[in-house]
Every structure is written in structure tokens, then in C-alpha cells.
DRENDO-1510 file (C-alpha; in Angstrom, 1 decimal, always signed):
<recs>
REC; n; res; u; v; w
REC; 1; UNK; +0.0; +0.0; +0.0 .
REC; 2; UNK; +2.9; +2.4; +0.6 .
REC; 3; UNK; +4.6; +1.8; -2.3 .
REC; 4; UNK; +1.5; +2.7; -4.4 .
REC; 5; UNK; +0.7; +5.0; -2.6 .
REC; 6; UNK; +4.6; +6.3; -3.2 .
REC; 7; UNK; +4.2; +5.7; -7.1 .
REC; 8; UNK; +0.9; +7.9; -7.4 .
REC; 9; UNK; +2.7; +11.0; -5.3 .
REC; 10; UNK; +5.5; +10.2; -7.9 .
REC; 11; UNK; +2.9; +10.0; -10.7 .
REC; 12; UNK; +1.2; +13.3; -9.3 .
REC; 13; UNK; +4.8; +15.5; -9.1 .
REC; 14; UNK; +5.5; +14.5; -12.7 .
REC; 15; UNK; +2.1; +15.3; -13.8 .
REC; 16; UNK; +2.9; +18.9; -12.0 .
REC; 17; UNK; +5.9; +19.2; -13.8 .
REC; 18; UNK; +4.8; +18.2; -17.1 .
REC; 19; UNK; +2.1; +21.2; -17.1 .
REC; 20; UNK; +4.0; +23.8; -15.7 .
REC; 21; UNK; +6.6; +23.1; -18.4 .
REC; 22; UNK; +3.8; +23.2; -21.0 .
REC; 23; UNK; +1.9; +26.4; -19.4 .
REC; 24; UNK; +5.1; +28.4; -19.7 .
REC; 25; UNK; +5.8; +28.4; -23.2 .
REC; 26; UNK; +2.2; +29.4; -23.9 .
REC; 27; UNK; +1.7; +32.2; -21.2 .
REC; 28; UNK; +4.7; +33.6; -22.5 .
REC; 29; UNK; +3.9; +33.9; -26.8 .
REC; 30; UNK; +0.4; +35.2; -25.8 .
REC; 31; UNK; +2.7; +38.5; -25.7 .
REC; 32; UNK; +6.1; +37.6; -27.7 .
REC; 33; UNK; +6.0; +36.7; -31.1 .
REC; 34; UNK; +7.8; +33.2; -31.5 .
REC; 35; UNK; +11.3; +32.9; -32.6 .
REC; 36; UNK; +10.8; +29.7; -34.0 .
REC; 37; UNK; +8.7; +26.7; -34.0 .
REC; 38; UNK; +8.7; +22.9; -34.0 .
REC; 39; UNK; +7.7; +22.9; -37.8 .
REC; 40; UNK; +10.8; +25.3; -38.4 .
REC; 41; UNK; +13.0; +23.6; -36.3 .
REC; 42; UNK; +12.0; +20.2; -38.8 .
REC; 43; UNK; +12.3; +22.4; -42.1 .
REC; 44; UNK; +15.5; +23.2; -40.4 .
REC; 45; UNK; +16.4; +19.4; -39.8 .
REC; 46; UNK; +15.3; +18.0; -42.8 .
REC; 47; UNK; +17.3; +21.0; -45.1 .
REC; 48; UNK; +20.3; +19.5; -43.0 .
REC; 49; UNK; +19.9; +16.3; -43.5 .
REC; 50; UNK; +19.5; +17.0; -47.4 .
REC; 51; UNK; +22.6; +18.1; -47.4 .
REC; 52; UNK; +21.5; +21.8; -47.9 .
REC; 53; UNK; +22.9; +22.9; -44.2 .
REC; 54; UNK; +23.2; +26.5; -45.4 .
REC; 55; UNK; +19.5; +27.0; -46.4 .
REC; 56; UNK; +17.5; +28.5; -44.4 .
REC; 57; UNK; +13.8; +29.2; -42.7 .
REC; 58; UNK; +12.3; +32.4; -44.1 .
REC; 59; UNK; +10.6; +33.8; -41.1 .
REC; 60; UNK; +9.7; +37.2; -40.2 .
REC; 61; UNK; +6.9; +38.1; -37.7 .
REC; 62; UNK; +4.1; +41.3; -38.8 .
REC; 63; UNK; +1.2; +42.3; -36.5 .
REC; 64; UNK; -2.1; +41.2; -37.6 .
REC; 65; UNK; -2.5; +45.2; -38.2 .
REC; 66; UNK; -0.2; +44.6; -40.8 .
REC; 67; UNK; -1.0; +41.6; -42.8 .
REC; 68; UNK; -3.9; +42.1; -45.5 .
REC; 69; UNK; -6.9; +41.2; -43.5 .
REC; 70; UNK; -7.7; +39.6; -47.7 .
REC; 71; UNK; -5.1; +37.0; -46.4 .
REC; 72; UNK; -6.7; +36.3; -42.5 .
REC; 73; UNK; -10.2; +36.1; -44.7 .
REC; 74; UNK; -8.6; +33.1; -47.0 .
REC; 75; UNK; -7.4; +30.8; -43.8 .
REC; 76; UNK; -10.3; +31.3; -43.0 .
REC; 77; UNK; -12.6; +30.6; -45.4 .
REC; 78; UNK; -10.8; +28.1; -46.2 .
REC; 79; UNK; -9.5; +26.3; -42.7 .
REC; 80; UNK; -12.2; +26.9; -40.6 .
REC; 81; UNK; -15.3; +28.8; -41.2 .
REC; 82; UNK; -16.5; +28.6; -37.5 .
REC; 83; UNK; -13.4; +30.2; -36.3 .
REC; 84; UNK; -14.9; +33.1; -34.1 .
REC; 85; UNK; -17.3; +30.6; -32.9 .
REC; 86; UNK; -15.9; +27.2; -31.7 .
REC; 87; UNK; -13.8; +26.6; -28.5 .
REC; 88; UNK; -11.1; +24.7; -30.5 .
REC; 89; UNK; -12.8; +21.9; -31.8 .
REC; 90; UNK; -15.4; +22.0; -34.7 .
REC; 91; UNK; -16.8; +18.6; -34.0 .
REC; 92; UNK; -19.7; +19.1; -37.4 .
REC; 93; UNK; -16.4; +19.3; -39.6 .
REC; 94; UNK; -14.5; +16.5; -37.8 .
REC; 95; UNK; -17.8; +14.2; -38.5 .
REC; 96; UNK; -17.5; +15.4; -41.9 .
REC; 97; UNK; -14.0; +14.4; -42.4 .
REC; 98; UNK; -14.6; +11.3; -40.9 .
REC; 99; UNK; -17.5; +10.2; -43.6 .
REC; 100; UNK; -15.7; +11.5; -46.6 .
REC; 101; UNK; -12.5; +9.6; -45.5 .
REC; 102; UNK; -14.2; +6.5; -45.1 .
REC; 103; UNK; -15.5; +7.2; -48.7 .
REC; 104; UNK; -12.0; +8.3; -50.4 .
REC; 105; UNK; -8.5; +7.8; -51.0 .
REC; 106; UNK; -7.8; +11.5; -50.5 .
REC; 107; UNK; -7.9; +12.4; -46.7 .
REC; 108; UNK; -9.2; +15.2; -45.4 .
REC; 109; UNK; -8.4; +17.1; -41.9 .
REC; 110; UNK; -11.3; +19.0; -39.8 .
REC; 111; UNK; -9.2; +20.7; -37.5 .
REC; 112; UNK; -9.6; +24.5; -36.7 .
REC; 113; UNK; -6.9; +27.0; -36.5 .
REC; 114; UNK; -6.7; +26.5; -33.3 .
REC; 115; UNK; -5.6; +22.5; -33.3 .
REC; 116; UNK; -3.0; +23.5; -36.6 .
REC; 117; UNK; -1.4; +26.6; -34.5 .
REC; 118; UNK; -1.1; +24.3; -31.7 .
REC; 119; UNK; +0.4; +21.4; -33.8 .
REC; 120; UNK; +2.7; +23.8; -35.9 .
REC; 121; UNK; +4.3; +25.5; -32.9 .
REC; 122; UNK; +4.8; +23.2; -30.2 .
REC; 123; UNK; +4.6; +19.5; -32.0 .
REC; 124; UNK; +4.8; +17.2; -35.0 .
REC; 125; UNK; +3.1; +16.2; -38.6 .
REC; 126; UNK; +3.4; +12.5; -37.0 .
REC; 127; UNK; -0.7; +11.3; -36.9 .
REC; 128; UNK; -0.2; +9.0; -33.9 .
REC; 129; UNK; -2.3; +8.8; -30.5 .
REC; 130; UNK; +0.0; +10.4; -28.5 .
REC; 131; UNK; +0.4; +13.8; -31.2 .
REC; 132; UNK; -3.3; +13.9; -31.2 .
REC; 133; UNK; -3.3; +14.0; -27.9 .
REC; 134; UNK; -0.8; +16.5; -26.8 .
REC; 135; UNK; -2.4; +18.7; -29.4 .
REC; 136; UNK; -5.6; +18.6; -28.2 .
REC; 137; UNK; -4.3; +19.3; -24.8 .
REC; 138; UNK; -2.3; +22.3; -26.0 .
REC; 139; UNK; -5.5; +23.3; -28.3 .
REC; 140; UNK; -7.2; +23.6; -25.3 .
REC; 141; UNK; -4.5; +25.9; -23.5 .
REC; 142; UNK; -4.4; +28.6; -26.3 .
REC; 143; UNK; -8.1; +28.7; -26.5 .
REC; 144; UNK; -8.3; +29.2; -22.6 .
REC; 145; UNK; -5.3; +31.9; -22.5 .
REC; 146; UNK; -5.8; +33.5; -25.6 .
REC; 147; UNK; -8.2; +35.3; -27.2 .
REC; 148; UNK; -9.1; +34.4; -30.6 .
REC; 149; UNK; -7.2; +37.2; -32.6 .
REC; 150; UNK; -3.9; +36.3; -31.0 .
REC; 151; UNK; -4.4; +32.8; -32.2 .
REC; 152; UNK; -4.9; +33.4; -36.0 .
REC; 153; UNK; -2.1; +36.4; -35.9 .
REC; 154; UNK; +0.3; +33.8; -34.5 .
REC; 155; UNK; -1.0; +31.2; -37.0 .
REC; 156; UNK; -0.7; +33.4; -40.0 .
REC; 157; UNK; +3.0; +34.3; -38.9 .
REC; 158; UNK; +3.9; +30.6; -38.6 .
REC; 159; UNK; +1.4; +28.8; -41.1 .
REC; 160; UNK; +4.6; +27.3; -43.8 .
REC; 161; UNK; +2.9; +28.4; -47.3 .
REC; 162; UNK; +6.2; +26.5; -49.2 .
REC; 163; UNK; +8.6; +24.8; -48.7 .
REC; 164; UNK; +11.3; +27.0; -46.1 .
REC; 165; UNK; +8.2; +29.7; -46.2 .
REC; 166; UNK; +7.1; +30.5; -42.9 .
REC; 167; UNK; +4.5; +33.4; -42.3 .
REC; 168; UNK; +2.3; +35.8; -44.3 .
REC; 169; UNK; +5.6; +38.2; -44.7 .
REC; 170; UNK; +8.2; +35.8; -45.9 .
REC; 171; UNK; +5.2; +34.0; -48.4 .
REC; 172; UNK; +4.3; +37.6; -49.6 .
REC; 173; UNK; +8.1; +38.7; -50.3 .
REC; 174; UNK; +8.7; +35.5; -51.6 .
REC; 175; UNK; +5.9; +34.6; -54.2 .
REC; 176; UNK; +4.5; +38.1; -54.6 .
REC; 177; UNK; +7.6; +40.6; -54.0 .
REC; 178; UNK; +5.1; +43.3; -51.5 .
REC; 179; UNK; +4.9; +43.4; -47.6 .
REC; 180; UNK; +1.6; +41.2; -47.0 .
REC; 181; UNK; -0.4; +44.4; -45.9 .
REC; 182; UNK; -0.6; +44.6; -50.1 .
REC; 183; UNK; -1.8; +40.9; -51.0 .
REC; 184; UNK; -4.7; +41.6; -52.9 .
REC; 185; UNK; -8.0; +38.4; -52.5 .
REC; 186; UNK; -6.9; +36.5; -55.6 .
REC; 187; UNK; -3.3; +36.3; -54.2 .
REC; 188; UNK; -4.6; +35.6; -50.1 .
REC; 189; UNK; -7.4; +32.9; -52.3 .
REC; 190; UNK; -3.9; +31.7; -53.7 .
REC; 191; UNK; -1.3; +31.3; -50.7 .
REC; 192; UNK; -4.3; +29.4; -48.7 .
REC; 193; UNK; -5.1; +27.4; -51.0 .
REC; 194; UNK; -1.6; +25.2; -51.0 .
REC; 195; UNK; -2.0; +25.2; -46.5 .
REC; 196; UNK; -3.3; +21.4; -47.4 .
REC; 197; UNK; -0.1; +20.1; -48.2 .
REC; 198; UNK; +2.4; +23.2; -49.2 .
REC; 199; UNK; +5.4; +20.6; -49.5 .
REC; 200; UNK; +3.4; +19.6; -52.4 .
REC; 201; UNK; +1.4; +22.1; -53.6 .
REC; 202; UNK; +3.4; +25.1; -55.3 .
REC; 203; UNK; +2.4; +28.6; -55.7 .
REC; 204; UNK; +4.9; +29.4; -57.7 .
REC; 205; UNK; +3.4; +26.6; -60.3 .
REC; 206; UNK; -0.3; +26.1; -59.3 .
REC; 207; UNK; -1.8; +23.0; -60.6 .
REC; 208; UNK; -4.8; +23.0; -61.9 .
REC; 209; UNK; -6.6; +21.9; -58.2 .
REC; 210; UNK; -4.6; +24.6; -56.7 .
REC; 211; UNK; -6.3; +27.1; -58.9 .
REC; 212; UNK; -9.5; +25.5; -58.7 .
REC; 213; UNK; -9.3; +25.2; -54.6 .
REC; 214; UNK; -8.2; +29.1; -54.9 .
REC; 215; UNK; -11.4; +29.7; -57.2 .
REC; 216; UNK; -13.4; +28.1; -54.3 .
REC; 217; UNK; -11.7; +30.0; -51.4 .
REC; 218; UNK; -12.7; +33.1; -53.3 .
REC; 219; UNK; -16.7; +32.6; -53.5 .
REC; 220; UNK; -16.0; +31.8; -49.7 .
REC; 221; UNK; -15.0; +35.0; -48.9 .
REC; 222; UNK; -17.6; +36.7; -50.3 .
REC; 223; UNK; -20.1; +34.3; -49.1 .
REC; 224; UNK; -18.6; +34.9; -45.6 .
REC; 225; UNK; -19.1; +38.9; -46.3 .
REC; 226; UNK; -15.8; +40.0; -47.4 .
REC; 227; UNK; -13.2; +41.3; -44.6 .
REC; 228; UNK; -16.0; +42.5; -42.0 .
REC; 229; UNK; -16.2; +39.0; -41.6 .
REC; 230; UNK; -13.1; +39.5; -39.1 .
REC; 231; UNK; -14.7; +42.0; -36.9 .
REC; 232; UNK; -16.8; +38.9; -35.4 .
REC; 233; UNK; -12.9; +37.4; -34.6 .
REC; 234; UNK; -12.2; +39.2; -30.8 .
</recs>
């Protein structure tokens, strides 16, 4: 009995630990913008192991202020409609994902901002149990400590639109050659529509579903009301 009892105290202190090392990290960005993250850090890795050790992360952090709020509408529109309303978790579109990958060869996510921003910044792409968990759990600390409009400047600063392309500035410089406070809707409709898989799709190239998800990002928008849209996210 004492020795479980022992092993629980253990259990509890490590528990303690483990949550105080995680709180810290996402007190602290609720203020600072993020010198890096872990999907940087692996951009970083994998441009090492490559053999490319001098290439580098293209990173540089703007207020939302300053990023075309054309570009925060895109994500949007195109990530997660029910952004300003749900508390992390838009359990209609993970139904939907669900059904349509039990249908199709061609998976489909339903997680909100809020699940990729904590995935992007704290863990891995890996899809085990574990990941999903520790996501969830860190999903639910941003959306506690956070309000909402910290949460989609952080993830349009962060979001990697290509390859080595982190952010709304380093995308906008890099594909467009303006500061993102210039992206106009067909380019915003453009940069979100490679989020899906931006190690694959290009939109330097756009293949012919890139322009045709763009095309459909677009009516979003407008369907969604154009840029007021964004007063509803507090």
C-alpha cells in the first residue's frame, strides 16, 4: 500500500511538472511573437539532412494590423469557417472528415486554426495517438489563455505556405515581392489554397486543383461577407 501509494505521489509530481513546463511556453507567446517553432525547427532538420545545411527558414513576424486582413479572410474561409465561434474543436467538420474519409482515397483534416497553430508551434506532422493527444491538450490551453485574434495572428506568422516559407511576410516577399499588408484576395485565395499540403502544392506553379481550390476560397470569402467577416474574430 505504501509503495503505491509512493508511485501515485511520484505520478502526481511529474504530472505537476509536465504542465508547468507546458503552461510556460504558452503564457509567454500570448505576448512575444515566437522565434521559431517545431515545424521550423523540422524544415531546419530535414534541409540539413538533405545536405543543404546553409539553407534557411524564411521567417519574419508582422502584427495582424499589418498583414492584408484579404489573407486572415482566406485561412479562414478556407481552414475553418466557425473560427470566431468554436472553442477549439469544430466537431460538425470532424464528422465530416470522418465520412468522406471512409469514402475516399484522398484524406481530409477537420481541424480548426486552433488544433493546426497548436500542432505547428509546439509539436509534429506524425498522426499517432500520442500527437493527437498532446495537441488537443495544448488546443485547449491557447483557446483558454488566448483570445481568438492572438491565435490566427500567431497562426498566419507561422502557417509554412512553401517549402522553407514560414508566415504571411516571408510568403508575400517570396511569391509576390510586397509586404503582406498589399496581397490583394486573388493572391490571399492563392497562398491558402496550397495550407493542405504546401510541401506539395506550389504557388509558384499552381496546378490545376490549386487554382481550382483558390477559385473556391474566393466565393468563400464573399459568401462569408468580405473582410467584416473579421470583426466577429475578438
Amino acid at each position: 500500500m505504501l509503495a503505491r501509494s509512493s508511485w501515485k505521489r511520484r505520478l502526481s509530481r511529474l504530472l505537476l511538472v509536465a504542465l508547468l513546463l507546458s503552461l510556460g511556453p504558452v503564457v509567454e507567446l500570448r505576448w512575444l511573437a515566437p522565434s521559431t517553432s517545431a515545424f521550423m525547427l523540422r524544415a531546419e532538420a530535414r534541409a540539413v539532412a538533405s545536405g543543404h545545411s546553409d539553407a534557411r527558414v524564411r521567417y519574419r513576424w508582422s502584427d495582424l494590423n499589418s498583414i492584408s486582413p484579404q489573407l486572415a479572410l482566406a485561412v479562414i474561409a478556407a481552414e475553418d469557417q466557425h473560427f470566431p465561434e468554436h472553442w477549439g474543436f469544430d466537431l460538425a467538420a470532424l464528422r465530416s472528415a470522418w465520412r468522406h474519409n471512409r469514402a475516399h482515397a484522398r484524406i481530409r483534416g477537420g481541424s480548426t486554426l486552433s488544433q493546426q497553430l497548436a500542432k505547428n508551434l509546439f509539436l509534429s506532422p506524425s498522426r499517432s495517438y500520442l500527437r493527437k493527444g498532446a495537441e488537443a491538450y495544448f488546443t485547449l490551453l491557447l483557446e483558454a489563455l488566448w483570445p481568438k485574434r492572438r491565435i490566427l495572428e500567431t497562426y498566419l506568422n507561422i502557417v509554412e505556405f512553401g517549402d522553407g516559407v514560414f508566415g504571411a511576410e516571408a510568403a508575400s516577399e517570396a511569391y509576390f515581392n510586397k509586404a503582406s499588408r498589399d496581397l490583394t484576395a486573388n493572391e490571399a485565395a492563392l497562398l491558402a489554397a496550397v495550407l493542405p499540403n504546401p510541401q506539395v502544392l506550389t504557388v509558384r506553379r499552381p496546378s490545376r486543383f490549386v487554382r481550382a481550390r483558390a477559385a473556391w476560397i474566393l466565393r468563400q470569402m464573399r459568401q462569408l461577407g468580405g473582410p467584416d467577416y473579421l470583426r466577429r474574430v475578438q
